[in-house]
N, C-alpha and C positions, 0 to 999 in steps of 0.2 A: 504494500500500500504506500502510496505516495504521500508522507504530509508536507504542508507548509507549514515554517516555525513566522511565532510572530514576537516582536520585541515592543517594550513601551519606552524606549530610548529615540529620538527623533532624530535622521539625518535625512539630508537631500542626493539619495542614492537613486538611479534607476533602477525598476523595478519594484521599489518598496510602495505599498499600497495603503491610504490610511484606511484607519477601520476602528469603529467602538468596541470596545469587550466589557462585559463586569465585572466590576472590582470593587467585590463584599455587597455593598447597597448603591453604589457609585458605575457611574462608565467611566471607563481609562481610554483615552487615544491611544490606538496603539498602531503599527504597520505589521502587515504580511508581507516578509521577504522572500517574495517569489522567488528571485535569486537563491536562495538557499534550500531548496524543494532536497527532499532525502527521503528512502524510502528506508520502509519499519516494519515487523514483522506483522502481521494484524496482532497476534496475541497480546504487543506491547503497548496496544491503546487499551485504553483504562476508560475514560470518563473524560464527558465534554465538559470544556472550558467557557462554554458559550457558543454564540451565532452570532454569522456577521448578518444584514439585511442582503436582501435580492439585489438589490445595487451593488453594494458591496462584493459580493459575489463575484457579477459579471465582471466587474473592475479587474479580481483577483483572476479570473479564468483566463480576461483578456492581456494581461501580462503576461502571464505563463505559456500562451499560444505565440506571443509575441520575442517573447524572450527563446522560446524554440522554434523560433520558425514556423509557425501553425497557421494555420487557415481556419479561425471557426466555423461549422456551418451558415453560422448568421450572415457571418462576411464575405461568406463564398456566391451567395446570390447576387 
């Protein structure tokens, strides 16, 4: 399985995507470093951290296609 890591540290990197997570009772800004995608065994995932919105999402997908050379089907029409 593929994950993305996400950090609540802020730089101006390509590829880094911003995104809200919770934190305790609070949302934290945080970025998806698509750049840093690594693959995990499924066993080693545990328990969700949260969810990014549908926006958010596409944002993150759209990087990742981008960052490898992808074509999404949206963009392909």
């Amino acid at each position: 399985m593929l994950v993305c890591p996400f950090t609540s540290h802020q730089e101006t990197l390509p590829y880094r995507v911003p995104v809200s997570l919770p934190y305790g009772d609070a949302v934290r800004a945080s970025w998806a470093m698509t750049d840093k995608l690594m693959a995990v065994k499924r066993e080693r995932i545990r328990a969700s951290v949260g969810r990014v919105s549908s926006q958010e999402f596409a944002a993150i997908e759209s990087a990742i296609a981008d960052l490898l050379g992808l074509v999404l089907a949206q963009q392909a029409s």
